[in-house]
Every structure is written in C-alpha cells, then in structure tokens.
N, C-alpha and C positions, 0 to 999 in steps of 0.2 A: 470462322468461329475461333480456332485455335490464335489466331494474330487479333482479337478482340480478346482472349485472354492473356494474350503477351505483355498488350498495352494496361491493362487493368493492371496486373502483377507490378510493369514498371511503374506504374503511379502511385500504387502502394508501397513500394521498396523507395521511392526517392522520399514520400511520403513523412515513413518512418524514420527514412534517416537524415530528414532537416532538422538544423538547429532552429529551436524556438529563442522567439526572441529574448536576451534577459533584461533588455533595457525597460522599466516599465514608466517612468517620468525623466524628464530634460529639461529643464529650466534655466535660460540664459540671465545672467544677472546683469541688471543695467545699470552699470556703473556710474548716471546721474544720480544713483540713488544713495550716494556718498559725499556728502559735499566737500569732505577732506580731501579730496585726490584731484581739486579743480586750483584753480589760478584764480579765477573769476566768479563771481556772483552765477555766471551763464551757464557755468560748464560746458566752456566748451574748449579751453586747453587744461590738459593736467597739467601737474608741478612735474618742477623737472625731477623731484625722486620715481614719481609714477608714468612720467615721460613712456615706459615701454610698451603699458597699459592700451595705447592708440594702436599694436599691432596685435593684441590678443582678445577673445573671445574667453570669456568664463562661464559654466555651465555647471549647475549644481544636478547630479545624478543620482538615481536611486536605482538598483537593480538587485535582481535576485541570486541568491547564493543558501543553496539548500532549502530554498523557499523561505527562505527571509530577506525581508527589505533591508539592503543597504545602502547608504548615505555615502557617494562620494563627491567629489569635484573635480573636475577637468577644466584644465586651461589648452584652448586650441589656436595656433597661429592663424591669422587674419590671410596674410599669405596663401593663393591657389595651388594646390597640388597634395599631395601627401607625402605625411613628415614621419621621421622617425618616433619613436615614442619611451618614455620616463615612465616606471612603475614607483611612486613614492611611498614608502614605509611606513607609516607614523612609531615615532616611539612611545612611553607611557604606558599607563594601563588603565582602563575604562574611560572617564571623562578624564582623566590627566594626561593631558598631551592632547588631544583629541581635535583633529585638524577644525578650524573653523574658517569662514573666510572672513573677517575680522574680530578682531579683540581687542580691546583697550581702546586707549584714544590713538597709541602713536604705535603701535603694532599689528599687521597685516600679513599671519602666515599665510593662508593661502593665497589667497589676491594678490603679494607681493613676491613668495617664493616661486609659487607656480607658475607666476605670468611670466617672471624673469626667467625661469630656464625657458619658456615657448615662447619667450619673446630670442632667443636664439634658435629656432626651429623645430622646436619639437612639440609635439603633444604630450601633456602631462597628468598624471591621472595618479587619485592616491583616496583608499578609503576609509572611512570607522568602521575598525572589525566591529563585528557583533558587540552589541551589549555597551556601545561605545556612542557618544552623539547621538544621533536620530537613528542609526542601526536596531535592529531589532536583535533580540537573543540576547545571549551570554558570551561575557568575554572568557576563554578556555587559555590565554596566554600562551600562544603556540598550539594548543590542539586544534578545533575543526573548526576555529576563526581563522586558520589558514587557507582554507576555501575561500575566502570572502579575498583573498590577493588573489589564486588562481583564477576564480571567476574573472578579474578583470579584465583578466585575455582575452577572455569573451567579449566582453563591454567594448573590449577596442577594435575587435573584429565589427561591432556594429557602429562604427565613427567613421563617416567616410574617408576624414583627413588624414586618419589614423596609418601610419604604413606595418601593418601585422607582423612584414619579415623580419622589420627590425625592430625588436624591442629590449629594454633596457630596465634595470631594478636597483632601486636608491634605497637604501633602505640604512638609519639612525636607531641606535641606541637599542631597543625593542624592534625595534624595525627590521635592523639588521639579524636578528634574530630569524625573523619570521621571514629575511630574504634566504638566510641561508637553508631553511626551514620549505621554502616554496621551491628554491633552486633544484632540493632533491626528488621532487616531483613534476617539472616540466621540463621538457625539450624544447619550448618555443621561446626562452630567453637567451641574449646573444653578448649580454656584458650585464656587469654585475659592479654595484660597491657598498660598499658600507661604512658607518661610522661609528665608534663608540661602541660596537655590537658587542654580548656576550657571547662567548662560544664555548665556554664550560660553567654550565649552571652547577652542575656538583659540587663547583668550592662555592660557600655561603660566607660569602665577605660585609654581607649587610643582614643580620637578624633579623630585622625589622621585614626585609623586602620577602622573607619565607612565611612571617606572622602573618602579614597586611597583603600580600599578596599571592604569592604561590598559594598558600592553605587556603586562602577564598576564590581562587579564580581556577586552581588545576582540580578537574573531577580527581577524586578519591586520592588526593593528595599525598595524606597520612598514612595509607593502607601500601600504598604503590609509589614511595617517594623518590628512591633513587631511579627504576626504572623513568617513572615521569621524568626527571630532570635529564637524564640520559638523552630522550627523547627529542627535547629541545636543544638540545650541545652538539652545535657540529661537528668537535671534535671526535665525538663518536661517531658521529655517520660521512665523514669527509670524505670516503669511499662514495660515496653515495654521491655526491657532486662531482659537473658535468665535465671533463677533460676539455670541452672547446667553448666554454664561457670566459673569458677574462673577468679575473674578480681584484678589483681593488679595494684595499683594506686599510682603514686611514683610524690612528689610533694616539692619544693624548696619553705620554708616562707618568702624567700626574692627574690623571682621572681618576676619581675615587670612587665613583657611581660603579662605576665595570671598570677593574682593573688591567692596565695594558697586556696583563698576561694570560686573558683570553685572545686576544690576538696573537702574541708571541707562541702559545699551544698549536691555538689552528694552525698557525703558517708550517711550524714543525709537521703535524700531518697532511697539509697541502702539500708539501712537497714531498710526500713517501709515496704520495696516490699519483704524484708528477701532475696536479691540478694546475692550469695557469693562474697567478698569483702576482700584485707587488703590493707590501706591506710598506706603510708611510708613519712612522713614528714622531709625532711630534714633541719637540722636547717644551716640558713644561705645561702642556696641552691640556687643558680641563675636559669635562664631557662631551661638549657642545665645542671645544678647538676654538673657543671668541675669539680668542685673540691672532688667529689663523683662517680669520674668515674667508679672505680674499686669496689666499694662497689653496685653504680650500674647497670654494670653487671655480678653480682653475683647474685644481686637478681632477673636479671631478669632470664636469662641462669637455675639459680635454680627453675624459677615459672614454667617454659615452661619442665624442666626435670622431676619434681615432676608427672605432670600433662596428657605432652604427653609420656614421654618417661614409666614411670613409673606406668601408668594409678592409681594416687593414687585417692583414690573416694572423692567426692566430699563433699567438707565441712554440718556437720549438720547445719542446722540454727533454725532449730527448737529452741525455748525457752527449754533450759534441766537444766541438774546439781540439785547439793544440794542447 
C-alpha cells in the first residue's frame, strides 16, 4: 500500500512539474510558392542570390506567451544534428518594422535574413511582440511584450535541431532594447549584440517618438513617465546584466534615429559593473550601418561563432597586466 502511494505521489509531482507544450502551430513554408527565388519556370534551382535557400527549412510559428498567440518565424538548417541558435529582435513599433517573410517585390526580410545566418549553422528564430503582425495583444514597448522574447526559450526547447545550451540574441534598434531588456531576466543566454539600440530613453531627442509612441504604447505613460522610461534604459539597470554574456555593441555616430550616445553611456556603466563588452563605432554610420553591411555581418556571425559555436571562454575583466 504505502509503495502504491509512493508511485501515485511520483506521478503526480513529475505530473505537475512538466512543461506544457507552448508550440501550438508549425507550418513549413514551401518555397515553390515563390516564383522569384527560381531560375527556371520548374523551380527547381534558385538564383544564385537565394542559392542558400537549398540548405534551410523555414517555418512559420505561432505560440503562446501569457496566453496569447504569437506569430514567429524560424529558419532551421537542412543539416543532421543540432545547431546553435540566434534569438532575433525586431526593431519598430507595432506593424512598423514588423518581421514578414516577404515584402515588396525585390525585398525578403525574413526568407532572406534568417535563412542566411541558418544557412551558416544555426537556428534562427525571431517574433512579433504582441499587438504586432498576426500576434495578438498589445504592444507595451518594452513592458510584458517582453515575455513574448523569453517565451521563445521555450519554443526552442521544443525544436529538436535547436541546441538549448547555446543560445544567442540579435537584437536592432528596438530590438536592442528589448535584448538588453530580456538579458536582465534570463540566465540561459550565452552571447548577446546589438545594433543601433537605445539605452537611455530619458533623453528625448525625437518629440515625435514620445507623442506617437511612448504616450500610446507605455501603460499610464503620462502619470509614471520617468520611472517608465527608466525601466526600458539599461543604463539604469546595467547592474542587472549578466557578467558572463558577451555583449557586442555596434553603433553608427551619425544615427539620428538613436543617437550614438546611448551606446557611449551604456559602455560607460558596462564597464563599472566589469560586464563583458566591445563597443564598434562606425564612423559615419546611419541607423541601419547600410553602408557597413558586410563589415557588419561579419562581426556579428563572428561574435556568435567565437562564443556559441566555439565555446571560447569568457573575457577576463578583472583589472590585470603589467
């Protein structure tokens, strides 16, 4: 009797503490269904800009985050085994910026970005917060649409290809935001970068972006505004971010969107908290670093190889040397 209630007890204790699944749809897109990315009438070679296309799988995903459906996308290597894995950021705010897997005639962010970082090894995975695309909710711009990045930890624990140990976070413009914003809340990311990110909302260098957006996207904005803004600035909570993430910080001195001295602040309290850090200034650089495309991804593709692929250890920060 007593080892019939041992067995009950354990069935009930493993019971309660499985994760339920949060994947709730998968859908693989088949890329005949594009006739731009063929050679031939047949499809059956791409053009050689989409050439990479032939080793990745794309998947349009939807899962749950505080019981809301969200809309993401993953690109998965073709390749047997399990890969490291890319957490993408989107910048923007609501439908602006708002990942699609094509647009226009002759532009293909997701389809084209994602496949090409997974077509170097990794799985890549990136969603519309709430209130964004097909997401459901409200975009909170930094509040608890930042659950919809945490959750994805999740999503990648249910991808078999996916390798969980090592995971990574890209995160652009708003993105970067809500990387540095997610970083202060998880332990299971292992390298970090960013682009163009703010990291002190406090200085309002665009009127417009507090009218049009902060006062309609942050609850009780007007009541609670420094504190809110406070909230989303890493520069206030850089304490708070993790000592053994490597964070690369890639920033344009002639960005007018987010000026480069949100970067130049952060790195100033990255390194009082002795956070690992290398800040990349590009001279001349706009938001988006166009003109630095290929230079920046190189450095990014090489922060994320060094770190997950290669597990090189983590920078001293200790005060050393001669």
């Amino acid at each position: 009797m007593k080892q019939l209630i041992v067995i009950i007890l354990t069935i009930v204790i493993t019971s309660c503490n499985a994760q339920e699944p949060i994947i709730i749809a998968k859908t693989k897109i088949d890329w005949k269904n594009y006739s731009g990315l063929f050679q031939d009438s047949l499809k059956i070679k791409f053009t050689d800009k989409f050439s990479f296309l032939e080793n990745v799988d794309m998947y349009e995903i939807t899962y749950l985050s505080d019981g809301l459906k969200i809309e993401s996308f993953a690109a998965i290597p073709k390749k047997e085994g399990k890969h490291p894995v890319i957490i993408y950021n989107r910048g923007g705010n609501r439908d602006f910026g708002a990942l699609q897997l094509f647009k226009g005639k002759a532009k293909y962010p997701v389809a084209y970005y994602f496949s090409k970082m997974a077509n170097e090894g990794y799985v890549v995975i990136g969603c519309n917060y709430r209130g964004c695309g097909k997401s459901e909710g409200n975009d909170e711009f930094g509040g608890k649409d930042v659950n919809d990045i945490l959750n994805l930890i999740n999503v990648i624990k249910e991808i078999p290809e996916a390798d969980e140990s090592k995971i990574g976070m890209y995160g652009w413009s708003r993105g970067g935001m809500m990387t540095y914003l997610a970083l202060a809340q998880t332990n299971e990311i292992k390298a970090a970068v960013t682009g163009g990110a703010p990291a002190d909302k406090t200085t309002i260098d665009r009127p417009n972006m507090e009218t049009n957006v902060y006062a309609e996207l942050i609850p009780n904005y007007w009541e609670n505004k420094q504190q809110e803004l406070k909230n989303r600035s890493a520069v206030y909570f850089a304490d708070k971010l993790p000592k053994d993430v490597p964070l690369l910080i890639l920033h344009g001195n002639s960005d007018w969107r987010v000026k480069v001295s949100n970067s130049l602040k952060l790195a100033i309290e990255l390194d009082k908290f002795r956070v690992p850090y290398r800040l990349k200034i590009f001279e001349g650089g706009d938001h988006g670093l166009r003109k630095f495309r290929d230079e920046v991804d190189y450095e990014v593709m090489n922060w994320f190889d060094r770190y997950l692929k290669q597990d090189e250890p983590i920078p001293n920060m200790e005060l050393h040397g001669n």
